[in-house]
C-alpha positions as CSV (number, residue, x, y, z in Angstrom):
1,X,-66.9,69.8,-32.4
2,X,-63.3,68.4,-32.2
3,X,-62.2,71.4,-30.0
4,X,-65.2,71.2,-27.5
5,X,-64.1,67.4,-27.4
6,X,-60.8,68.5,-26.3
7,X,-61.9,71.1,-24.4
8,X,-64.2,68.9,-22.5
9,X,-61.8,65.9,-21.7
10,X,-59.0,68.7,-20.5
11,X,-61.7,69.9,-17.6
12,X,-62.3,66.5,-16.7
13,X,-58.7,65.9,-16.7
14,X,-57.5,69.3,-14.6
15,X,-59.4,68.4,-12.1
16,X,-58.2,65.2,-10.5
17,X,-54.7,67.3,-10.8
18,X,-56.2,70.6,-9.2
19,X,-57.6,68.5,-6.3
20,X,-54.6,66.4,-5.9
21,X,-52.6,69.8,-5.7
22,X,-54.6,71.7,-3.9
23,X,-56.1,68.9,-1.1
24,X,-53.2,66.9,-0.7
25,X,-49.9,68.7,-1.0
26,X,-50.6,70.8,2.4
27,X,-50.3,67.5,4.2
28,X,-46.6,66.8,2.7
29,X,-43.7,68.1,5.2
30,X,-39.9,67.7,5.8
31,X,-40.4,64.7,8.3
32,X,-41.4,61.8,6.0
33,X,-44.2,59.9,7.3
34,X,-46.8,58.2,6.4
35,X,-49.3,60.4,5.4
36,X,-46.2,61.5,2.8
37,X,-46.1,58.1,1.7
38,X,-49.8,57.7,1.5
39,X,-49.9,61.3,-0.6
40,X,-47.1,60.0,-3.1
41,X,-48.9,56.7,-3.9
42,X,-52.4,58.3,-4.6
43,X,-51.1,61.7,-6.9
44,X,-48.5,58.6,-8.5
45,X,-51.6,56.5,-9.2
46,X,-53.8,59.6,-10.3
47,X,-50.8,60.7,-12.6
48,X,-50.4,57.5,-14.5
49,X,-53.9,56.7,-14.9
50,X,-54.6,60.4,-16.4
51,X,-51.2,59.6,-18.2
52,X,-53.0,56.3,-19.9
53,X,-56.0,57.9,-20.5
54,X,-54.6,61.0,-21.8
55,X,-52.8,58.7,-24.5
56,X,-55.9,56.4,-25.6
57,X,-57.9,60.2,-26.0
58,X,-55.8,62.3,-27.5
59,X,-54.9,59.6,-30.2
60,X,-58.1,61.6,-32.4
61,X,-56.8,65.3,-31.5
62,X,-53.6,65.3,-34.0
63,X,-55.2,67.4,-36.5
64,X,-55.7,70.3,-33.8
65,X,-52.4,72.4,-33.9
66,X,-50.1,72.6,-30.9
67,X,-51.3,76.6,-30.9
68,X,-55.2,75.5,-30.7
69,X,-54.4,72.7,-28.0
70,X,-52.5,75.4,-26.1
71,X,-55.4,77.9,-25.9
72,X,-58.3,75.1,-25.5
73,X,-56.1,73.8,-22.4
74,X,-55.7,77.0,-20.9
75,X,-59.2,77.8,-21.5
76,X,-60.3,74.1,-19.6
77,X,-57.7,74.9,-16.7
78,X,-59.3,78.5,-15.9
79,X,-63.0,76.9,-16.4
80,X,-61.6,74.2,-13.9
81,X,-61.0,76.3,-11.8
82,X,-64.3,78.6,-11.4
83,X,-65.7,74.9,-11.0
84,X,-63.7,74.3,-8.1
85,X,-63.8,77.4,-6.6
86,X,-67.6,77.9,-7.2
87,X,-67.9,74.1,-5.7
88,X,-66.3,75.5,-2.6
89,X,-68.4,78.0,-2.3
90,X,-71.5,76.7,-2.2
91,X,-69.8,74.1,-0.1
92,X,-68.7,77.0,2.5
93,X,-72.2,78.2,2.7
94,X,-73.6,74.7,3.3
95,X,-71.5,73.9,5.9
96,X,-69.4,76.9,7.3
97,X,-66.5,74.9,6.9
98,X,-63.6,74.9,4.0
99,X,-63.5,72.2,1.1
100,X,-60.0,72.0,-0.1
């Protein structure tokens, strides 16, 4: 149950990162502006409230070993991922146009 509690809080935590990634780092370019300065103080914000959050979870996990965490976080990221990318999907076929 332990590692379906970790697996579960890593997909809720990829995918603030993947969207962050994936939405907003197109917009960032060589001339600084402010949509750059807008980008850096929301994926800042995002990164230290997952940072909090990650450390008032994962307090529990410390009997999973670093080999476990590894697999069950790559497992979350991939199932992330599908989530994302099945989300723009049926997004796509809603609207015609492109999510993320």
């Amino acid at each position: 149950m332990k590692y379906l509690k970790f697996a579960v809080y890593h997909f809720i935590l990829f995918i603030p990162g993947l969207i962050v990634v994936t939405f907003l780092d197109e917009n960032t370019g060589p001339p600084f502006d402010y949509y750059d300065a807008v980008y850096g103080i929301i994926s800042v914000t995002i990164y230290v409230f997952a940072g909090i959050v990650i450390n008032k979870l994962y307090k529990q996990f410390t009997s999973i070993t670093p080999g476990i965490k590894i697999l069950v976080s790559l497992m979350a990221f991939i199932a992330a991922v599908v989530c994302l990318g099945l989300i723009e999907s049926i997004w796509f076929e809603i609207t015609g146009e492109m999510l993320f």
